[in-house]
C-alpha positions in Angstrom: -5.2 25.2 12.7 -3.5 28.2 11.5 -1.4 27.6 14.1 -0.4 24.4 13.4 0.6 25.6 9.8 3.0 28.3 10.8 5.0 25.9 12.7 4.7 23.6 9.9 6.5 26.3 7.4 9.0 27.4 10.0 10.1 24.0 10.1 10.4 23.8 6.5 11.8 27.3 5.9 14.4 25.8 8.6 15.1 22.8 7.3 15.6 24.6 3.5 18.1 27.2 5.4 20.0 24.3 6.6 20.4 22.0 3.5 20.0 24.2 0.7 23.7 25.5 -0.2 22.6 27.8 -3.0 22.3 27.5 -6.9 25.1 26.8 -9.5 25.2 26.3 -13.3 25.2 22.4 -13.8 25.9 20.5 -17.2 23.1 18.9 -18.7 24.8 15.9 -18.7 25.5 15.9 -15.3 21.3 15.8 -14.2 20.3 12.4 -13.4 16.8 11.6 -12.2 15.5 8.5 -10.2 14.2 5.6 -11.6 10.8 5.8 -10.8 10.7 9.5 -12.6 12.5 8.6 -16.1 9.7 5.4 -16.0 6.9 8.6 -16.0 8.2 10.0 -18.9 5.1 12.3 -20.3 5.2 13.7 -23.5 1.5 15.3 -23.3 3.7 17.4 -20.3 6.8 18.2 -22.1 4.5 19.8 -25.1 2.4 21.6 -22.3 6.0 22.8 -21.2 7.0 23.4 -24.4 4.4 26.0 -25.2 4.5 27.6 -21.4 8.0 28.3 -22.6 7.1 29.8 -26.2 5.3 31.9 -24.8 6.9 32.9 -21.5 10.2 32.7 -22.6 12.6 29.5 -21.5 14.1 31.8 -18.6 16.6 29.3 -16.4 17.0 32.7 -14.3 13.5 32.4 -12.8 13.8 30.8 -9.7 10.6 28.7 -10.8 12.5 27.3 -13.5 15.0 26.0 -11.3 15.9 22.5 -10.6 16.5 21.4 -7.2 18.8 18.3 -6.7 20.4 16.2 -4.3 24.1 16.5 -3.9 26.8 14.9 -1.1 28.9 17.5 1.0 32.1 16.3 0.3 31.1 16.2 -4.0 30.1 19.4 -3.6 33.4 21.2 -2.0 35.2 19.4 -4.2 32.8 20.6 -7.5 33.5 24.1 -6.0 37.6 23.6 -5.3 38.1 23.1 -8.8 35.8 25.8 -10.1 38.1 28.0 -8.0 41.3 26.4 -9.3 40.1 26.9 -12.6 39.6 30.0 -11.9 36.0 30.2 -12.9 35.0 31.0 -9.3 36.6 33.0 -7.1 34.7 33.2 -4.0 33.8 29.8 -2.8 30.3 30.9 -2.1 27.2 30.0 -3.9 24.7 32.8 -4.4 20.8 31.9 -2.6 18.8 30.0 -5.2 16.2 32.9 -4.4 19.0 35.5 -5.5 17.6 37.9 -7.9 20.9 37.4 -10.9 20.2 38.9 -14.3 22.8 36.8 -16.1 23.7 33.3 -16.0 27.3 34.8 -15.9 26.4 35.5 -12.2 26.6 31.7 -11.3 29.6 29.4 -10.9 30.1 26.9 -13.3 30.0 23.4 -11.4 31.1 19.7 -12.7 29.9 17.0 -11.1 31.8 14.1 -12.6 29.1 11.0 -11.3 26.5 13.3 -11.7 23.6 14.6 -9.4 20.4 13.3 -8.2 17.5 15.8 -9.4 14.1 16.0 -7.7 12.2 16.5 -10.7 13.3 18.6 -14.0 12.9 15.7 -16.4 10.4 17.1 -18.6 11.6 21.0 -18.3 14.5 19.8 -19.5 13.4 17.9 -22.7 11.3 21.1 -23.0 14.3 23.2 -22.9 16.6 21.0 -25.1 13.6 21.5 -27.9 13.7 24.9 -27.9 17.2 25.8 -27.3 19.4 22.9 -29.1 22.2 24.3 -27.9 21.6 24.8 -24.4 24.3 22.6 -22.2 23.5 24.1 -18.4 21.2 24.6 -16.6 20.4 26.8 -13.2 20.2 24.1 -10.1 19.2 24.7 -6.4 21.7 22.2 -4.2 20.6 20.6 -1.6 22.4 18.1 1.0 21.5 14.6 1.3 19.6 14.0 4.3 16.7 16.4 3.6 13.3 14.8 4.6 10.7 13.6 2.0 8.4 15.9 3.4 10.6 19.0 2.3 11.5 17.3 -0.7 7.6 17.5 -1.6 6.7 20.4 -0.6 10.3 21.5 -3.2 8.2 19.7 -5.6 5.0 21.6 -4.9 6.7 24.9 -5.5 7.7 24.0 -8.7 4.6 23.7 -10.2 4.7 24.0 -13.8 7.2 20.8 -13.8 4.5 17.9 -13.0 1.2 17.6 -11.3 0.5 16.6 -8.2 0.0 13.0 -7.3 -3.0 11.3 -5.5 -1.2 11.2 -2.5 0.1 14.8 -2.3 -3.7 15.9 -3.0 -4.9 13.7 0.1 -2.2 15.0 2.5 -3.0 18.4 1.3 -6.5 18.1 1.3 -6.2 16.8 4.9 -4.4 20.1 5.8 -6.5 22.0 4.4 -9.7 20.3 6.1 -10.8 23.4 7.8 -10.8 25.1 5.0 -13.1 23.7 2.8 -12.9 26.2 0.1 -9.4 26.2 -0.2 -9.4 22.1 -0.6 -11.9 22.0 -3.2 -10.2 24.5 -5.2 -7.3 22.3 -4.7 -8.2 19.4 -6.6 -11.5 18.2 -9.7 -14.8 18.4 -8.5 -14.7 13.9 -8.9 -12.0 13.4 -6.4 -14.0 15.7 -4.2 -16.6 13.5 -4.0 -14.7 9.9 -3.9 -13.0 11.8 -0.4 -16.2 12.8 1.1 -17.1 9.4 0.8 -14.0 8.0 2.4 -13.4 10.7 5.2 -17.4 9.6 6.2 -16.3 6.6 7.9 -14.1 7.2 10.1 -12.6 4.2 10.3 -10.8 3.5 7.3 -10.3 7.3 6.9 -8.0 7.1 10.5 -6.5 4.2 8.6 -5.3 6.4 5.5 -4.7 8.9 7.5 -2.1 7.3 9.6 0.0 6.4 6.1 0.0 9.5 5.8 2.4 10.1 8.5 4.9 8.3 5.9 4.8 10.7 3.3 7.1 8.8 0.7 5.0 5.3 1.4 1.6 7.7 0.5 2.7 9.2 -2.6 4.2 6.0 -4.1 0.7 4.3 -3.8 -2.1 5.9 -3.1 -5.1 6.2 -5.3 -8.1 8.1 -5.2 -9.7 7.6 -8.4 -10.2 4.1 -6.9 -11.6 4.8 -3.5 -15.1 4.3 -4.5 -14.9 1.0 -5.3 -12.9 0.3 -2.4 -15.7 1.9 -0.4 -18.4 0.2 -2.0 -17.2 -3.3 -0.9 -18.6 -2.7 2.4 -15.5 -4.2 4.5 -14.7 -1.4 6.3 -12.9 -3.6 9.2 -11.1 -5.7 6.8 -9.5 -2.4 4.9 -8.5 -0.6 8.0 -6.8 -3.9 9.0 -4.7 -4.3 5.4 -3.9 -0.6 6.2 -2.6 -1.0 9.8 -0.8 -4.1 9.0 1.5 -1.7 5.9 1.6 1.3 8.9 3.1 -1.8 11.3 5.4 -3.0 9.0 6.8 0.2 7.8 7.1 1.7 11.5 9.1 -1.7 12.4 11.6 -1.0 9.7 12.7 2.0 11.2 12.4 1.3 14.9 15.9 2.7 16.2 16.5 5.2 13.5 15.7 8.7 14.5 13.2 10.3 11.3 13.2 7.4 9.3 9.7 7.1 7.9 10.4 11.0 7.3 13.7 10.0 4.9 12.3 6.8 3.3 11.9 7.9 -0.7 9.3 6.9 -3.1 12.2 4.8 -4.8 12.9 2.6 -1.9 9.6 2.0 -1.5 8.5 0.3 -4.9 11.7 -1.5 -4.8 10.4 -3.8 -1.4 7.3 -3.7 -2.0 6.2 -7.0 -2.4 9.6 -8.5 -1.5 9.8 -11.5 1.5 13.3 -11.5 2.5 12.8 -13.1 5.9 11.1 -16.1 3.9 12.9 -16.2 0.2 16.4 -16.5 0.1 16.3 -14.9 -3.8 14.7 -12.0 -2.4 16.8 -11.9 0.5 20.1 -11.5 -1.3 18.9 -9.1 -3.8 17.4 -6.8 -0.9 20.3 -7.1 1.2 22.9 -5.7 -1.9 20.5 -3.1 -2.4 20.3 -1.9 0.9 23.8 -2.3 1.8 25.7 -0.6 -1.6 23.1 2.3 -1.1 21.0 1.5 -4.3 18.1 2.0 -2.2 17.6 3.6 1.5 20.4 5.9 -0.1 19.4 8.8 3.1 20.5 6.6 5.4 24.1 6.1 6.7 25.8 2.6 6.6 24.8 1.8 10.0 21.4 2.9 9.8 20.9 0.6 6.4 22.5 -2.4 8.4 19.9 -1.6 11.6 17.1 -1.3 8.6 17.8 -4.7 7.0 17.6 -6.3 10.4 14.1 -4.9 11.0 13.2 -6.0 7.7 14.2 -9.7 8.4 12.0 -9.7 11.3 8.9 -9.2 9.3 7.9 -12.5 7.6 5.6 -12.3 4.9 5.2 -10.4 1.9 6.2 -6.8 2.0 2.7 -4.5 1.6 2.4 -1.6 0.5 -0.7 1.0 -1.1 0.0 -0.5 -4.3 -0.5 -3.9 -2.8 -3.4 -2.6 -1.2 -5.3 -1.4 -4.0 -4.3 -4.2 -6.2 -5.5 -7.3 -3.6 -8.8 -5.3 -3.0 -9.7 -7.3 -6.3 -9.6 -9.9 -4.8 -11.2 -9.2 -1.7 -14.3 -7.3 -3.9 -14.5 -10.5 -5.8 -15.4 -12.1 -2.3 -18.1 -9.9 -1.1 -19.8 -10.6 -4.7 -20.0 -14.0 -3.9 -20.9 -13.8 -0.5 -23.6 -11.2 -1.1 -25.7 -14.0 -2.8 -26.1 -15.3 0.3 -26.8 -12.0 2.9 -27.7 -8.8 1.9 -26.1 -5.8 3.7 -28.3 -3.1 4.2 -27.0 0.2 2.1 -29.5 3.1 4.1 -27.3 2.7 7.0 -23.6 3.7 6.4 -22.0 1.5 9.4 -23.1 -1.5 8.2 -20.3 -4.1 6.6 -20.5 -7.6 5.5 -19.0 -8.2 9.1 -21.8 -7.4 10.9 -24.5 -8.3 8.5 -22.9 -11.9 8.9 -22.6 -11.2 12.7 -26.5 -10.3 12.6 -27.4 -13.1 10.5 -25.3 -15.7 12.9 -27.5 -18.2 15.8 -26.0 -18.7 18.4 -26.6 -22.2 20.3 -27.3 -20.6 23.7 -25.7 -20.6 26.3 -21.6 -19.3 27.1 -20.6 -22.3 24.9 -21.5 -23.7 21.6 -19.6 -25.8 18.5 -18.1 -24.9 15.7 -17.4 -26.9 12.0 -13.9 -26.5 10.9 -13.4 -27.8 7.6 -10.1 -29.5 6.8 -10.7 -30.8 3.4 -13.8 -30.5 1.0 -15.3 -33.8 2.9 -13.4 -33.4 6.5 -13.9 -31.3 9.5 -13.3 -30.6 13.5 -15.8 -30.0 15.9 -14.4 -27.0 17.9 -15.8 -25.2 20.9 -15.6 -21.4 22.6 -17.9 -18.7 23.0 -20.3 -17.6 20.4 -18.4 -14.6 19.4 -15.4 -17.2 18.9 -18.0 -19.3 16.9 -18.9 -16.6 14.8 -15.5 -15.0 13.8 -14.5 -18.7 12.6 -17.8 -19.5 11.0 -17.2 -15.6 9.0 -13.9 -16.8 8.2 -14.7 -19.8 6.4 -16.9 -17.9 4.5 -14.0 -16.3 3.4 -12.2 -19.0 2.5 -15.4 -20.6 0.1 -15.4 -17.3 -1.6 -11.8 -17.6 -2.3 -11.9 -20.3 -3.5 -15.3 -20.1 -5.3 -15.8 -16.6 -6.5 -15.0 -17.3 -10.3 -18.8 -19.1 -10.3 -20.3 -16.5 -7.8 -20.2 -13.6 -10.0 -21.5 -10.0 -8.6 -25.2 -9.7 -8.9 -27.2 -7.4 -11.0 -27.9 -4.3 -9.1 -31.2 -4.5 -11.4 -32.8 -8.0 -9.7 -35.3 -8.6 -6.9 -33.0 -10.1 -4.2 -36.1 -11.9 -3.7 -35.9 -14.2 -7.0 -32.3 -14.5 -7.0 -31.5 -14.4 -10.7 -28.8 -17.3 -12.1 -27.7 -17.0 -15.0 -24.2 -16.3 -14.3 -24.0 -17.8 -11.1 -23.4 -21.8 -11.1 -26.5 -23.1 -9.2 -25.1 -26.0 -7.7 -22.1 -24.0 -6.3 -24.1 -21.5 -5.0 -26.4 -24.4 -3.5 -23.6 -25.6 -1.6 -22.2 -22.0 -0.4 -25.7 -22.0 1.0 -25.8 -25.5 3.1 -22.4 -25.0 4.0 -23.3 -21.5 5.6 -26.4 -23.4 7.2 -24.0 -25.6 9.2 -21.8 -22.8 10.2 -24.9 -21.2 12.3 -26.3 -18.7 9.7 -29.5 -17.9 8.5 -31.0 -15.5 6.3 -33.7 -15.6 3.9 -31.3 -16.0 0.6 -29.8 -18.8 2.1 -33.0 -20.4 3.7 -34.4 -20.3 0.1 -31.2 -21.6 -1.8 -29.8 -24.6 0.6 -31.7 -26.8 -1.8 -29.2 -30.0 -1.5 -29.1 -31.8 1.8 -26.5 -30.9 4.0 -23.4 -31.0 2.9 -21.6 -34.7 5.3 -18.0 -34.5 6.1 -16.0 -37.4 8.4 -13.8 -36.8 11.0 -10.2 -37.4 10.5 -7.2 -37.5 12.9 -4.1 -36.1 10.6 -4.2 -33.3 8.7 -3.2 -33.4 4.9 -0.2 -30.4 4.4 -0.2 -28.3 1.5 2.7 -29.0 -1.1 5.0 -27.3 -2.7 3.0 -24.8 -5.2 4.6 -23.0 -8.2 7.0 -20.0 -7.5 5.9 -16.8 -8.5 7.7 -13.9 -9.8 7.4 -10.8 -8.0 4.2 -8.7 -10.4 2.5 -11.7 -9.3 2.8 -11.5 -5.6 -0.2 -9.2 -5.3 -3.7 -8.8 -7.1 -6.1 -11.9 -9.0 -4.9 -15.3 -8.6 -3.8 -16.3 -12.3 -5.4 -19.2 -13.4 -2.5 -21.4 -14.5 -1.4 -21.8 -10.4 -5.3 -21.1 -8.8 -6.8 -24.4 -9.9 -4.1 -26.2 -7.8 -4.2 -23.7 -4.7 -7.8 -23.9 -4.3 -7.8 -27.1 -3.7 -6.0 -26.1 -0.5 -8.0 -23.2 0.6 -9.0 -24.1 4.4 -8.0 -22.0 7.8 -5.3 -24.4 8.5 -3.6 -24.5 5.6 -4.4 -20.3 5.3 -2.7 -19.8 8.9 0.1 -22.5 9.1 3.8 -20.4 9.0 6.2 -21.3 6.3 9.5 -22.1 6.6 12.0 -20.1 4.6 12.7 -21.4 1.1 14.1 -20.3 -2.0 11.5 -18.1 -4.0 7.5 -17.2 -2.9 5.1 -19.7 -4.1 1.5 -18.8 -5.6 -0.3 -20.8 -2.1 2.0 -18.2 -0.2 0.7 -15.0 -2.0 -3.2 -16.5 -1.0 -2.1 -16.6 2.6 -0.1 -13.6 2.7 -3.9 -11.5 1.3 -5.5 -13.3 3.8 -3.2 -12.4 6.8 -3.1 -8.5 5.9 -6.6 -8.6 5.7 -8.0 -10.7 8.2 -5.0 -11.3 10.4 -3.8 -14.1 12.7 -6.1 -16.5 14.5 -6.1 -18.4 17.4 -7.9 -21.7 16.0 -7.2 -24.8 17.9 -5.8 -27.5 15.2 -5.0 -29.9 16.6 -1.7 -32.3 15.9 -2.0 -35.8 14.0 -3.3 -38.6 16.3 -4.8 -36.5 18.9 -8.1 -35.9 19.5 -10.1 -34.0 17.1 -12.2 -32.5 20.1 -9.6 -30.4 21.3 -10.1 -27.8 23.9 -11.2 -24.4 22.8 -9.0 -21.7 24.0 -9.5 -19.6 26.9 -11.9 -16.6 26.5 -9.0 -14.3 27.6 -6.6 -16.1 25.0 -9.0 -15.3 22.4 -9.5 -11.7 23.3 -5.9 -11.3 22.9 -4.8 -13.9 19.9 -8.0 -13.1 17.9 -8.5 -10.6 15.7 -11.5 -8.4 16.5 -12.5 -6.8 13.3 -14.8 -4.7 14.5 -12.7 -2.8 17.1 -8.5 -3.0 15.3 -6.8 0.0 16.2 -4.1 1.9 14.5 
């Protein structure tokens, strides 16, 4: 461990000896800041500054008071050729930014007409301006474009009266730091403590954050802890670890060809395609692509890296997730479990259970190496379809999913406070929840909720030979892509809600419709499917796949691997 650390600081004492060209006196003016930071404008911090300052001193000489920023080679020779010209300058080189300088009058005076890129500084600045009106420069630490996130962070660690850390820098550190207990607690509130224990316990969907974690700029832009234990407390362990492997795939594929990429991605970049679908809306397509290729965003990568990037990014086809998408659609998914928990109970004294296997459990098989499956097309048509019995199961589980989705409104969560045994009512619709139970009946499973609530007869459905497709549902706009349904476009998508119509690709069209965000939740958490639908005017009894092609087409919740 320790000495995995020291190599971890040489390589960022290395990188900073590289990049960091030393520290210069830099108009206010001339300090920009991304957008992302001037959004998280904090005014509770800047009077925290503010005081720090009263009663420290505002010292831009301390090397903690510094301001690290981002600047381009060729803007900063030409910043320090006209300092020398103007004869405010003479020797061309910059002291260290850890040079111990008593006076301000020991720094060059450099303009930088379009301005620099800070790292953080917003609020010390504010802080400053309030105290000394007439300040107009400030000390700045210059570092070349093409440093990595990670250094960038570990920059902003240093400076540590400027912000607090986010969730996602306390995770990463608090993984460091995992054999050293005392020094991880001390790191972060007693409460967030706790919510990690209770992640890092199952293993699972702890390797699942962990692997984000290898893109430091995707971690920090999204990650929250103060959510985990309602995350955890859903019980879909398989389902989460999936979401998160399908936002480790996506992100990796962006960068395939472009050496350190995930390491130079920024937080900016990030939030801006995030919940974009280029490869299937042309509108997001042609604002990602003038982004990307005028350097608005991806701005560490050269010209032909951006152009390799967009190409990567074409080939994924769905909605770009992220951790904010993550945490946002688990509302959705929680929403689920509450109504499908009227129907099975999943034990809570045994820490690897999940609403996966409970339903797994609760599933009886036919016999045999074969048995038949309902697949419901429409609320009163179906297919008979055949395969093994861990085939049968997976589809019969996912059609659960699909009748909570589209039925979860009258299935609200239960009060921890009844007898599962006298299932209590009064919020649930009866008659809804009598048909969630028959429907479950006929999909093989059995369990002493649904024994006692399949009141109605069994629900009849007819055969039919075509299917009915799914048409055009209202476009979205993009804050909409991820989260609840809203209820001005769900009462015309649920009607829809059936594996066929949840699985069938799209083809590329002008914006991203609200039947496309339902499809694109259910593919990042439950993945592709290899169900045997069969084309209009063919035979409804269609043969299964192949064992073998469902080992390798399916998705096997249980055993998904980053």
């Amino acid at each position: 461990m320790k000495a995995r650390v020291h190599a971890e600081d040489l390589k960022f004492e290395t990188e900073r000896r590289l990049f960091c060209k030393g520290s210069a006196l830099v108009k206010l003016e001339s300090l920009n800041w991304e957008e992302h930071k001037t959004c998280q404008h904090d005014p509770k911090n800047v009077l925290r500054l503010k005081k720090i300052f009263e009663k420290e001193g505002c010292r831009s000489l301390k090397v903690g008071n510094h301001i690290p920023a981002i600047v381009d080679q060729h803007h900063l020779d030409t910043a320090i050729e006209n300092a020398k010209q103007n004869k405010t300058w003479k020797t061309g080189i910059l002291p260290s930014s850890y040079a111990m300088i008593d006076s301000e009058n020991g720094y060059p005076e450099l303009e930088f007409p379009g301005g620099i890129i800070c790292l953080h500084g917003l609020h010390r600045i504010q802080a400053g301006k309030a105290l000394r009106p007439a300040e107009k420069w400030w000390i700045v630490d210059l570092y070349l474009s093409g440093i990595s996130y990670e250094t960038r962070a570990i920059l902003d660690e240093e400076y540590s009266n400027e912000d607090r850390p986010c969730d996602g820098q306390i995770y990463r550190k608090i993984r460091e730091y995992q054999y050293l207990p005392q020094k991880a607690d001390a790191l972060v509130l007693p409460a967030t403590c706790k919510r990690l224990r209770g992640l890092f316990r199952h293993r699972l969907v702890a390797a699942g954050f962990d692997a984000l974690t290898k893109i430091p700029a995707l971690f920090d832009a999204g990650m929250k802890v103060t959510t985990l234990h309602t995350v955890m407390a859903t019980r879909c362990y398989e389902e989460i670890q999936h979401y998160l492997n399908h936002i480790f795939t996506a992100f990796v594929g962006f960068f395939n060809g472009i050496e350190n990429g995930i390491q130079r991605l920024d937080k900016a970049t990030v939030k801006a395609i995030e919940r974009k679908a280029p490869a299937v809306s042309t509108s997001d397509s042609q604002e990602l692509s003038i982004a990307i290729f005028n350097g608005a965003i991806f701005s560490g990568f050269s010209s032909q890296e951006r152009s390799v990037i967009w190409g990567n990014i074409l080939k994924f086809r769905g909605i770009i997730p992220s951790l904010s998408t993550f945490f946002e659609d688990m509302h959705l998914l929680e929403a689920c479990v509450n109504c499908i928990r009227w129907l099975v109970t999943v034990p809570t004294d045994q820490a690897d259970q999940t609403v996966f296997t409970a339903l797994g459990e609760a599933f009886q098989s036919q016999g045999g190496t074969q048995c038949t499956q309902v697949v419901q097309t429409t609320e009163t048509t179906f297919r008979l379809v055949k395969g093994n019995p861990t085939y049968c199961m997976k589809l019969g589980y996912l059609q659960m999913i699909a009748f909570a989705m589209k039925d979860y409104r009258d299935l609200p969560k239960q009060s921890v406070k009844k007898n599962l045994i006298e299932i209590a009512r009064p919020k649930a619709d009866s008659e809804v929840l009598q048909k969630g139970a028959s429907f479950a009946k006929q999909l093989g499973f059995s369990t002493p909720e649904i024994e006692r609530l399949k009141g109605m007869e069994p629900l009849t459905f007819s055969e039919v030979e075509a299917l009915v497709p799914v048409p055009k549902t209202a476009v979205v706009e993009i804050k909409r892509r991820s989260g609840m349904p809203r209820t001005d476009t769900f009462e015309e998508d649920r009607q829809h809600i059936f594996l066929h119509n949840l699985l069938q690709s799209d083809e590329a069209g002008e914006g991203i419709t609200s039947f496309y965000v339902l499809k694109s939740w259910f593919n990042a958490f439950f993945g592709t499917w290899a169900i045997p639908v069969p084309v209009p005017n063919t035979d409804s009894n269609m043969s299964p796949p192949k064992d073998q092609e469902v080992k390798n087409e399916s998705v096997n919740l249980q055993k998904t691997q980053l």
